[in-house]
N, C-alpha and C positions, 0 to 999 in steps of 0.2 A: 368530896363532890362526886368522885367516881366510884364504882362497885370494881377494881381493878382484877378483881379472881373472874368477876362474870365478862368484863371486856374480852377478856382474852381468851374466855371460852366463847363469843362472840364471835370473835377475828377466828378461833380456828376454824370456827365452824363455816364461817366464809370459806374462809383461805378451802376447805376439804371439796367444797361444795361447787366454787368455782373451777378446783383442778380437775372433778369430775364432768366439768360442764365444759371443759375445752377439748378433751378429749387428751388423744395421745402426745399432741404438743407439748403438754407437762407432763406426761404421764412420770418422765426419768428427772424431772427437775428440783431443784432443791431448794427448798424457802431461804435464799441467801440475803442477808445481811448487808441493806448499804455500805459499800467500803470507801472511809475518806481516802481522797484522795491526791486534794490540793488545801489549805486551809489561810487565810491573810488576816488581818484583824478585824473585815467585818463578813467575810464570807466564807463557808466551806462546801469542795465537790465533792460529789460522789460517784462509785461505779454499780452500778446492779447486775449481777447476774455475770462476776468477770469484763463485763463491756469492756472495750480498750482506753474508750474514751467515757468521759463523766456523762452521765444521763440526769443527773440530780445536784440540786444548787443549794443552799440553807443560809438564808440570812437569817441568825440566831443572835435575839435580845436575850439580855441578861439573867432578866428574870422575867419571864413572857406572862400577860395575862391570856395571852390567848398564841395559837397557832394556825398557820393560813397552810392549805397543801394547795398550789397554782396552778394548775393545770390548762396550758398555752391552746392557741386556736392552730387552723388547719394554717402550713405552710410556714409557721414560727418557732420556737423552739422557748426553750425554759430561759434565757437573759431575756426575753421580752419583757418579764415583770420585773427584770430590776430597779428601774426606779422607780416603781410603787412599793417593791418591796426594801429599800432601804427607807424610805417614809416611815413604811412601816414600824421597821427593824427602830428607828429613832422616837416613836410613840410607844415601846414596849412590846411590839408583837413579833412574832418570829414569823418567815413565811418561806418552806420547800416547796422550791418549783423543780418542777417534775419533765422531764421529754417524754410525749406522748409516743410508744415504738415506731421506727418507722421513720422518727424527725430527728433533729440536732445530734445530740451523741449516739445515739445510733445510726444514724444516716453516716456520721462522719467516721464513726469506724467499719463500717462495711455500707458501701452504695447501694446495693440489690437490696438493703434494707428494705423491707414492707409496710405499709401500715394494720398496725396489730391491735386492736382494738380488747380481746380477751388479755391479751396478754399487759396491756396497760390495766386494766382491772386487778390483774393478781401483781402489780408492781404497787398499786395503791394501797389495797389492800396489806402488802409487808411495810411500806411507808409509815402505815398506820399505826403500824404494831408496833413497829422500831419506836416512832417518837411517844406511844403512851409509855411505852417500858423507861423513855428518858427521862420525860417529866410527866409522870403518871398522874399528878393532879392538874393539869392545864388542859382546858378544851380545846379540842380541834375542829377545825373548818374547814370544807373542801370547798374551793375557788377556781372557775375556768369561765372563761370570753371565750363564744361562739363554739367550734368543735369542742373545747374544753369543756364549758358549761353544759353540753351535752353528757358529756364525759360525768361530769361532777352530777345532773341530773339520775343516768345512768345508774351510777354508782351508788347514789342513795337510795335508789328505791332495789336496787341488788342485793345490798349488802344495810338492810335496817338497824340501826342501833349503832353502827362502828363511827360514825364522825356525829356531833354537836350540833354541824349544820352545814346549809350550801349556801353558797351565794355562784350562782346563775347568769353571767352575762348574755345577751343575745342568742339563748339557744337553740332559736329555731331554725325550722327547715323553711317557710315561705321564704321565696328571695324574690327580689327586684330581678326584671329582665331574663325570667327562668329559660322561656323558650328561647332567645335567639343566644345565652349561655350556652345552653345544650347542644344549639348547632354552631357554634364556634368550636367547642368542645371536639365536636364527632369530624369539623373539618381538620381540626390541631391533629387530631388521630391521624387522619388519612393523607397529611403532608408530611407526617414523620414517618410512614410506612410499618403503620404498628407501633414504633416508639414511645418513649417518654412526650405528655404533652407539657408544651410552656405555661404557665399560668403567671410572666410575670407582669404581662399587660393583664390579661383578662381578671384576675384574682384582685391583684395590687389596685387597679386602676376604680375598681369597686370598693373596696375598702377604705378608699381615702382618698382626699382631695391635694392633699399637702404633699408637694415635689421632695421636701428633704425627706417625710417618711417615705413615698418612695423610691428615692434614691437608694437612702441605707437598707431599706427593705430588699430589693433588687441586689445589691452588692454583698450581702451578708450572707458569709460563707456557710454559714450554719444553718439557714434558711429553705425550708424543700420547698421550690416550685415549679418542679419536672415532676410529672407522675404518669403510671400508669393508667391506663384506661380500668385497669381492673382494680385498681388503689381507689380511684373515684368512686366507679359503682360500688365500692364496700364501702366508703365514708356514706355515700348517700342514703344506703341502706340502714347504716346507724340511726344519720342524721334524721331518718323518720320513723325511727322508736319512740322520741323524746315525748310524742303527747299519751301513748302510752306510760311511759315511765315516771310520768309525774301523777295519773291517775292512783299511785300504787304509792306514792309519797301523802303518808297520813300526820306522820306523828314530827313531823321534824321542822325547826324554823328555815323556813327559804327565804333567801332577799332574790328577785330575779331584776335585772338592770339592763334599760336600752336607749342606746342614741335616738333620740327624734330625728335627727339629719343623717341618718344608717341610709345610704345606696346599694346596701347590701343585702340585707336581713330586713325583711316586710315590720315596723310594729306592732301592725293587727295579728301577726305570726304569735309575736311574743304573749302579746296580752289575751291570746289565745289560750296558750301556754299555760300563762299563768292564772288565770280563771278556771283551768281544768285543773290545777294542784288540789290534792285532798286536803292537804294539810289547812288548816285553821290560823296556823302562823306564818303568814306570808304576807310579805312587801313588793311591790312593786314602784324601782328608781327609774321614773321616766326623766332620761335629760336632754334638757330644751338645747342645746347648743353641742350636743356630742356626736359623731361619722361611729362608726361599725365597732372601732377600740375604745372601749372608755376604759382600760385597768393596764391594757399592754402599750410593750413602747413609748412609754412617758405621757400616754395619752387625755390624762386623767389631769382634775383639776383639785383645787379645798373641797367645790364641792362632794366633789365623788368620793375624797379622802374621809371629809367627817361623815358625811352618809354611812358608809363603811362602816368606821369604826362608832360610830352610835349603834347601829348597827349590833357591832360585834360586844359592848360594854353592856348592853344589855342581856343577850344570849350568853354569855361566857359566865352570868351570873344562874344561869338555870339549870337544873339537875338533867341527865344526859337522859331522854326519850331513848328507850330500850328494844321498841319494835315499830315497824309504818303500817303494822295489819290493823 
């Protein structure tokens, strides 16, 4: 199914392309090797880059017809897809989820952790290359909710030809209640004295309605919701490449997926989104009873699960699209 000599002149040529595009941050850096680092009978961690602590998760089926890379929204960290991704893992699929820099295993081995947006590009990017060199005949999918699905947008139209396909949750930048966000925002600022702002009313209380998610939400130690003011305005600055970056997406199958009952992320945002994708092969999952998570924190229902994976049964059958120009 795959050209496995051209993939991997693919990914270098990524991997060269991005190192030159971040500049000196990578200049001394070395394309390391996920190291396990914890392994049970149905999960195994990893470290990237030395990290002290794991930044990368694998629930690995037996013998995968396909592969998921998850890449988590803003303020969550890579278990948020665990139980989608054991679903998964119990239908055949394998699915690495990823800490976007900056969240979960990075934040938890050093706090002054930043949010690093190139530098989760060239994390993906080796992700990629690791699991084709493992099971060089199984497609791979890139998967991220909100921040993530940005990320995984991002990523496709960056890096053409290196994954199979995206699937897209809520990637957009229109949000509900932007201006008085923005001035709750810049007051958080100015009662911390320059500090860290709280986002775990503001963030949380938009994202969902349901007291137990956030409870666990709020209490989970692996969870950033203190940040900078300058962490924000670089997320935001991302967060509004994305209709850009899907202009640039020609050749590749996208599913992009959104809660109708999202308090967070606008519809008309999405389906904006998604009506500017070049590509030819594209879905759009509008679902009638889903808040801002439909993939993370157990949020997800059958229906979201066979959408998915119908979804993924048919792509995982087509030869791998080589370029988005």
């Amino acid at each position: 199914m795959f050209a496995s000599n051209n993939m991997r002149r693919t990914i270098a040529s990524a991997l060269t392309t991005l190192s030159l595009s971040v500049g000196a941050q990578f200049s001394s850096a070395r394309a390391l090797e996920p190291v396990a680092m914890y392994s049970s009978d149905t999960y195994t961690t990893y470290s990237i880059d030395n990290n002290s602590q794991p930044v990368l998760v694998a629930w690995k089926a037996a013998q995968p017809s396909a592969v998921l890379i998850a890449v988590h929204g803003f303020g969550l960290h890579k278990y948020a897809f665990e139980s989608l991704a054991e679903r998964m893992q119990r239908d055949g699929i394998s699915t690495y989820a990823l800490d976007v820099r900056g969240f979960g295993g990075w934040m938890q081995s050093n706090r002054a952790s930043q949010i690093n947006f190139p530098g989760t590009m060239r994390d993906l990017l080796l992700l990629v290359s690791s699991i084709r060199n493992e099971t060089p005949a199984t497609p791979v999918f890139l998967m991220g909710e909100s921040m993530g699905g940005a990320i995984a947008l991002a990523f496709a139209a960056q890096n053409p030809g290196v994954v199979d396909g995206v699937i897209s949750s809520v990637p957009g930048n229109e949000r509900f209640r932007s201006m008085s966000t923005a001035a709750r925002i810049v007051a958080g600022y100015v009662l911390s004295a320059g500090g860290k702002i709280n986002l775990k009313k503001l963030l949380v209380n938009q994202v969902t309605d349901h007291d137990d998610l956030k409870q666990s939400w709020r209490s989970d130690k692996q969870a950033k919701l203190r940040v900078s003011l300058k962490e924000l305005l670089r997320f935001n600055r991302f967060m509004k490449q994305s209709p850009n970056m899907v202009r640039r997406i020609s050749n590749l199958p996208v599913l992009v997926v959104q809660g109708h009952r999202d308090n967070l992320v606008k519809p008309a945002g999405t389906q904006k989104l998604f009506d500017d994708l070049s590509t030819q092969d594209k879905q759009l999952l509008m679902l009638e009873n889903q808040e801002h998570l439909t993939l993370e924190e157990g949020q997800f229902d059958d229906t979201v699960v066979n959408e998915v994976e119908h979804w993924l049964s048919i792509h995982e059958r087509q030869p791998l699209v080589a370029s988005n120009e």
